[in-house]
C-alpha positions in Angstrom: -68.3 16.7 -29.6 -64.5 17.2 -28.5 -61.7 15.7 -30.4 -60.2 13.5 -28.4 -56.9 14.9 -30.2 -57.4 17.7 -28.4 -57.6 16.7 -25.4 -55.7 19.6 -22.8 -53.2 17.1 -21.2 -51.7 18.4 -18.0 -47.8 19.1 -18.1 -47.5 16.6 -15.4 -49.4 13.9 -17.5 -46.9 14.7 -20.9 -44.1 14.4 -18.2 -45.1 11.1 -17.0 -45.9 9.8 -20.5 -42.3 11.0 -21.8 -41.0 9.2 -18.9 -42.5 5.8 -20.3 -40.8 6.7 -23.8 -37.7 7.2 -22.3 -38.0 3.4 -20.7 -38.9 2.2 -23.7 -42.3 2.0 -23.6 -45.7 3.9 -24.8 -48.1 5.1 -22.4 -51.9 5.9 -23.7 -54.3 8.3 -21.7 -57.5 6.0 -21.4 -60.6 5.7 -19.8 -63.1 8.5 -18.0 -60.7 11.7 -19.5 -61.9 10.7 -22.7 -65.3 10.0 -21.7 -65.6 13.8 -20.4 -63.5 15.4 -23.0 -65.9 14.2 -25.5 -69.1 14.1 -24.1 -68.9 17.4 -21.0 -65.6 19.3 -22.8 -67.1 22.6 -21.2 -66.8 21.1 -17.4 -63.7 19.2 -17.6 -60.6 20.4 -15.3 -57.5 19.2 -16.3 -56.2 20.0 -12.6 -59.2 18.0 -11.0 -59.8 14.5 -12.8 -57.5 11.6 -11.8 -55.5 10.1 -14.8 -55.6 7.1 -15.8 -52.7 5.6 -18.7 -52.4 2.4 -20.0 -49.1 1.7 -20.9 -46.8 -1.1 -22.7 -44.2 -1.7 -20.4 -43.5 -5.0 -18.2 -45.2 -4.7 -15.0 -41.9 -4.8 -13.0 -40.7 -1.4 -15.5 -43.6 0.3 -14.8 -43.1 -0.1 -11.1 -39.7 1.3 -11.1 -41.3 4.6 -12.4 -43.6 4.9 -9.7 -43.8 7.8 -7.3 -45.6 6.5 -4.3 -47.5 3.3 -3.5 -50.9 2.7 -5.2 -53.5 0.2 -3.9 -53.9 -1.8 -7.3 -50.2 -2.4 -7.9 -51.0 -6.3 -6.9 -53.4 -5.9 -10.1 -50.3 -4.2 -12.2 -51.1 0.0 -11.4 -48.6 2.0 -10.1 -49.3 6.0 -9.3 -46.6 7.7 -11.6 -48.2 11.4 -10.3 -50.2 13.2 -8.3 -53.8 12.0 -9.4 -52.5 9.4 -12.1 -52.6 6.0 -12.3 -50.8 3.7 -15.2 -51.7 0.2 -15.5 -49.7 -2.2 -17.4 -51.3 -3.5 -20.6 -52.3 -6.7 -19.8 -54.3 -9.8 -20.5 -56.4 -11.0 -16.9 -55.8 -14.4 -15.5 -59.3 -16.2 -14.5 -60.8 -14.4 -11.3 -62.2 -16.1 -8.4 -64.4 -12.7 -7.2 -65.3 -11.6 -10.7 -63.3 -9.0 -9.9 -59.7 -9.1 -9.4 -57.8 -11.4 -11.4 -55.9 -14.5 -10.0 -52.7 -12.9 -12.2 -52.1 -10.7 -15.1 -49.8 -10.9 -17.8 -48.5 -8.2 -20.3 -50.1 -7.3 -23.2 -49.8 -5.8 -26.8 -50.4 -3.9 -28.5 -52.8 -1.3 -27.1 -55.8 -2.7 -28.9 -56.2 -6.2 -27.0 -56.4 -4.1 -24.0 -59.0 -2.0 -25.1 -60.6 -5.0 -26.4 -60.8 -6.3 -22.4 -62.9 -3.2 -21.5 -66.7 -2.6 -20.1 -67.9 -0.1 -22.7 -67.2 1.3 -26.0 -66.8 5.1 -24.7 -63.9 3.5 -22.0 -62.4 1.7 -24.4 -60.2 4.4 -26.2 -56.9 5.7 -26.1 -55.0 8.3 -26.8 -51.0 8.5 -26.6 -50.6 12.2 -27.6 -50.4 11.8 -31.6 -53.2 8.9 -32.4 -56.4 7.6 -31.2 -56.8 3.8 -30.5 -60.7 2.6 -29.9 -62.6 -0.8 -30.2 -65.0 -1.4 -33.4 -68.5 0.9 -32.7 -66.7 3.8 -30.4 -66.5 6.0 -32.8 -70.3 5.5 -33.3 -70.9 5.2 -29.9 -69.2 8.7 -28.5 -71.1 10.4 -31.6 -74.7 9.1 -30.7 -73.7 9.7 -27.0 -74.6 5.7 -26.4 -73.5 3.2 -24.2 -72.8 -0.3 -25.1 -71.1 -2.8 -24.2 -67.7 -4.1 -25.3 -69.0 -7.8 -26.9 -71.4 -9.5 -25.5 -72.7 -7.7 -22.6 -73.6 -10.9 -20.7 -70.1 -11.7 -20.5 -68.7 -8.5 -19.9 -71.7 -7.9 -16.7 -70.5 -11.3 -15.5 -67.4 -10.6 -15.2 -68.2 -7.8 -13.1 -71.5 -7.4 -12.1 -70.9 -3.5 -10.9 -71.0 -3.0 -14.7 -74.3 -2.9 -14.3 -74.6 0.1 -11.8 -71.5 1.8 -13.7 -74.4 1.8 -16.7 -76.5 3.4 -14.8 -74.8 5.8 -13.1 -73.4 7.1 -16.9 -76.4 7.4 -18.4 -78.0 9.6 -15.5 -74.3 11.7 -15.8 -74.3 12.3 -19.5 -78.2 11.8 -20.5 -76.5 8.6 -22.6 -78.6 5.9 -24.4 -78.1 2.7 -23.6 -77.9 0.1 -26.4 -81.1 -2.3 -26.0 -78.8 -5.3 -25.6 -77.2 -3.8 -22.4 -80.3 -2.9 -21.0 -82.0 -6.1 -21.1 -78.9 -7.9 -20.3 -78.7 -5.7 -16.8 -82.4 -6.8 -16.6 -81.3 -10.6 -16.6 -78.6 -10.5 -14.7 -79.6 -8.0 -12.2 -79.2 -10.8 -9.6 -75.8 -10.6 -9.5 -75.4 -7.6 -8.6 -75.9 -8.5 -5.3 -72.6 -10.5 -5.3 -71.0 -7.1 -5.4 -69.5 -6.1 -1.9 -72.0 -3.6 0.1 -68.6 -1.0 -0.7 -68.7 -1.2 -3.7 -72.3 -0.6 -4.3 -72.4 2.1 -2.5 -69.5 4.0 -4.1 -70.8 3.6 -7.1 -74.3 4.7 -5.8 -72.6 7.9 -4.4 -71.2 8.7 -7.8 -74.3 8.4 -9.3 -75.7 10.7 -6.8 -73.9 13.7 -9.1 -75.8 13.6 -12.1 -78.8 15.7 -11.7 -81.5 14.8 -9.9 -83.7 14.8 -12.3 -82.4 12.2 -13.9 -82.0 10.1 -10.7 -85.3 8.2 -11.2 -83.1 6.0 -13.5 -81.2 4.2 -11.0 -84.8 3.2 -9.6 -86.2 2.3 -12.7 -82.9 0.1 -13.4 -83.9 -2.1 -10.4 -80.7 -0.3 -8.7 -82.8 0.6 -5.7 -83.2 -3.3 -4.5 -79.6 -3.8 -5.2 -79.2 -0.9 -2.5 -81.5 -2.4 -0.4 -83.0 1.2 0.1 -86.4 0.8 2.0 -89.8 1.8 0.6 -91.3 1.9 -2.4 -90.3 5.1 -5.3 -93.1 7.5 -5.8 -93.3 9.8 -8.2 -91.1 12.8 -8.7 -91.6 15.1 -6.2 -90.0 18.9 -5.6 -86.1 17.8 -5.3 -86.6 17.4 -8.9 -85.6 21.3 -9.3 -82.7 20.4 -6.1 -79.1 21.4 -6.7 -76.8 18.2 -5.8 -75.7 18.7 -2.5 -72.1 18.7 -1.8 -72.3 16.5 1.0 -73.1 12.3 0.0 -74.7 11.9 2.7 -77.0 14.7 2.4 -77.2 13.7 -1.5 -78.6 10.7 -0.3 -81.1 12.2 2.0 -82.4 14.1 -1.3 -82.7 11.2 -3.3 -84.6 9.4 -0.5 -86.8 12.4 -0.8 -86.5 12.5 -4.2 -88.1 9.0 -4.9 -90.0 8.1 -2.0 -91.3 11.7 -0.2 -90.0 10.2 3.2 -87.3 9.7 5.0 -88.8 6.6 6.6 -86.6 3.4 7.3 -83.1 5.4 6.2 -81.9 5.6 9.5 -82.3 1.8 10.1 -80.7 1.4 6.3 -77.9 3.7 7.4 -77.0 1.8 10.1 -76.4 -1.5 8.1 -74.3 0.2 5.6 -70.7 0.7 5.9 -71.0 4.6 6.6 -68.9 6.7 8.4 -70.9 7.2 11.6 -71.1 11.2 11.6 -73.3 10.0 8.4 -75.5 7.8 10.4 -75.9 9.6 13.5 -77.3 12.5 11.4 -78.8 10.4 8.5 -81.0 8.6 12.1 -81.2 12.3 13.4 -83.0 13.7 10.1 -85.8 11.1 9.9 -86.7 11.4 13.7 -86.9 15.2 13.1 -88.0 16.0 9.9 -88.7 13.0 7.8 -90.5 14.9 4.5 -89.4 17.8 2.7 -89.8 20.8 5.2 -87.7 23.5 3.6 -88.8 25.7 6.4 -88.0 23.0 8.8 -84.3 22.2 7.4 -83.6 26.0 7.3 -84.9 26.6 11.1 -82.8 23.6 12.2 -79.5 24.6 10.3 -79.6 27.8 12.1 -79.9 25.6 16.0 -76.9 25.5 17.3 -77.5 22.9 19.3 -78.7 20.6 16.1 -76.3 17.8 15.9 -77.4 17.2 12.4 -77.1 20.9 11.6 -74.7 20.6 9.1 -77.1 18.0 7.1 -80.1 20.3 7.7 -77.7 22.8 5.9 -77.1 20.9 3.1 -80.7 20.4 2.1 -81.5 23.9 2.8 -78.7 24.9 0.2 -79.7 22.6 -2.7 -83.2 23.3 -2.0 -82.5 26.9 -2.7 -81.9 28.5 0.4 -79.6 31.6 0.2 -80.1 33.4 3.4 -78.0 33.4 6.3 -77.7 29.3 7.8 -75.1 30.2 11.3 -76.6 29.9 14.4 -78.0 33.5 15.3 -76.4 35.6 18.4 -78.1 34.5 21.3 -79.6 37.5 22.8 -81.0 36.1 26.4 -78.4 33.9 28.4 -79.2 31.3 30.6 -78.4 33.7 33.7 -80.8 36.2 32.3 -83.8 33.8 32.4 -82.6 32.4 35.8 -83.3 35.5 37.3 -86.2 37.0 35.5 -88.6 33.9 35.7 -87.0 32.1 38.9 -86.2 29.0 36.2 -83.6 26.2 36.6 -82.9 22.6 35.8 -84.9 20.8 33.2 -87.2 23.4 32.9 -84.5 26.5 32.1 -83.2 23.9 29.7 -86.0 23.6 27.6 -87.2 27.2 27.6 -83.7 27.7 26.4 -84.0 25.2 23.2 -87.8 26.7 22.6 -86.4 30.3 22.4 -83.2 29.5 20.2 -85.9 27.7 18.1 -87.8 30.7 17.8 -84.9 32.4 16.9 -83.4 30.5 14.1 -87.1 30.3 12.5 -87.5 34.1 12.3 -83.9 35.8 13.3 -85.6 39.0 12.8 -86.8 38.8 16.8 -86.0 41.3 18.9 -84.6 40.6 22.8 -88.2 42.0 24.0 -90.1 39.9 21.3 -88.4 36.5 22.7 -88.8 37.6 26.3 -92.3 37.7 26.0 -92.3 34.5 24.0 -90.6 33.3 27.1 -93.4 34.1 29.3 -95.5 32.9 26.8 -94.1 29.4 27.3 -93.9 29.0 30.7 -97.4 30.0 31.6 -99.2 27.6 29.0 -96.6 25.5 30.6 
């Protein structure tokens, strides 16, 4: 386990904490840096992971250090660097939307703010010398378990996407969860729904980079109702031994495959999501096309040029295992080329076209005489 002591601070986050000294103030690195120094030291980039401080000046100070706007300054953040965010220690006024407090007031010292936090393994700080943590975190980081902060039934109403954020950390870092959590979630499931659709699904899509072979958890959570996901989970099937695609959209393709061995019903669940719509054109696209796992299939269909999901097919074909070439092929016979050989045109020359470039992309090893022939082939059964 890492020692949180240790912890390989960036130069910009000593910067910005020295800068809170010299306003009279203490600033404390806090939440998810920990969590992944301690528990996944070997894959943690400094340069990569957003920052998160807690610090003990008044919210008006803390603003008068900040570099650009940030979207939670209402809520007492300010962005003091690049990926770094530094929320005032605070106590929360009552919130209407179990989420964002009606007002916030400062806070001290650095343990009452800790004290406010979801889970034991967030609820540590560091302010370059000491470690500060709740009662049980200690324990907690060394049994690599997750548990809530008091009593979990208040912490999950106060924001039901606690629930998911359980989840999604126990699939990330193979955690236990304590058994009051979990049957707490079980309880209150319910209220997850009160969570936006947006927020949901982010935390969903951050979920989606554990490994897939522990994705069955989210299912077996009751997560897969909160996501409204259609269909019933099966059991594990070949995405098991899947790399995490890159892509979320394509990630959540794999898990659809993953759980259920079907596309079926994600394009109409897409489409009632907030998406971005290049994910739910080609999200639609791949269950009208090739709705099961079809390695063959994904890898033909990432090398169509004329696939407008090809980059999705791609995707699949890559975490499935696919290292071979994925572009398009050079196409050999042009549309001129048939014109005149087989007295073609229109609909027809349009789709002997596709049915060639198909050809192609499933076996690129065809020669310009083998796909002439193929050619004829086609339009005399046809």
């Amino acid at each position: 386990m890492g020692h949180i002591q240790q912890i390989p601070l960036t130069d910009e986050v000593r910067s910005v904490m020295e800068r809170v000294q010299g306003a009279g103030g203490r600033a404390f690195v806090v939440g998810g840096a920990i969590r992944d120094w301690v528990w996944q030291p070997t894959t943690l980039d400094p340069s990569e992971i957003d920052w998160d401080l807690a610090c003990d000046l008044s919210l008006e100070e803390l603003n008068r250090l900040a570099v650009s706007h940030h979207p939670g300054e209402r809520y007492g953040t300010s962005r003091l660097g690049t990926r770094m965010g530094a929320t005032a220690i605070r106590r929360d006024g009552p919130s209407r939307d179990r989420r964002h407090p009606e007002h916030v007031a400062a806070a001290s010292p650095i343990d009452e703010d800790l004290a406010r936090r979801d889970f034991t393994v967030n609820a540590a700080a560091f302010d370059g010398q000491s470690v500060y943590w709740v009662s049980g975190a200690a324990d907690d980081f060394a049994a690599r378990r997750l548990r809530t902060v008091g009593d979990a039934r208040s912490r999950f109403h106060e924001d039901p996407l606690r629930m998911l954020r359980l989840v999604r950390f126990k699939a990330l870092y193979d955690a236990a969860v304590d058994p009051e959590a979990s049957r707490t979630l079980h309880d209150l499931l319910p209220l997850a729904f009160s969570v936006s659709r947006e927020r949901r699904l982010k935390e969903f899509l951050r979920f989606l980079k554990s490994p897939p072979s522990r994705w069955h958890c989210w299912g077996e959570a009751g997560l897969d109702a909160v996501m409204e996901f259609p269909g019933t989970a099966r059991e594990v099937s070949a995405a098991d031994n899947a790399d995490v695609p890159e892509h979320p959209a394509a990630a959540m393709a794999l898990y659809m495959l993953f759980t259920r061995h079907s596309l079926a019903g994600l394009g109409a669940w897409a489409q009632s999501w907030p998406l971005p719509r290049s994910w739910r054109s080609a999200l639609v696209r791949a269950e009208a096309v090739s709705p099961t796992w079809d390695l063959d299939d994904w890898t033909c269909r990432a090398r169509q040029p004329d696939e407008r999901a090809r980059w999705l097919f791609s995707a699949l074909a890559r975490a499935a295992g696919v290292l071979g070439e994925l572009e398009p092929p050079p196409r050999v016979l042009s549309a001129q080329e048939l014109m005149d050989r087989f007295q073609v045109k229109g609909p027809a020359l349009g789709m002997l076209l596709r049915r060639l470039s198909f050809a192609a992309a499933r076996d690129p090893a065809l020669t310009r005489e083998q796909l002439l022939a193929l050619a004829e082939e086609y339009l005399r059964s046809n």
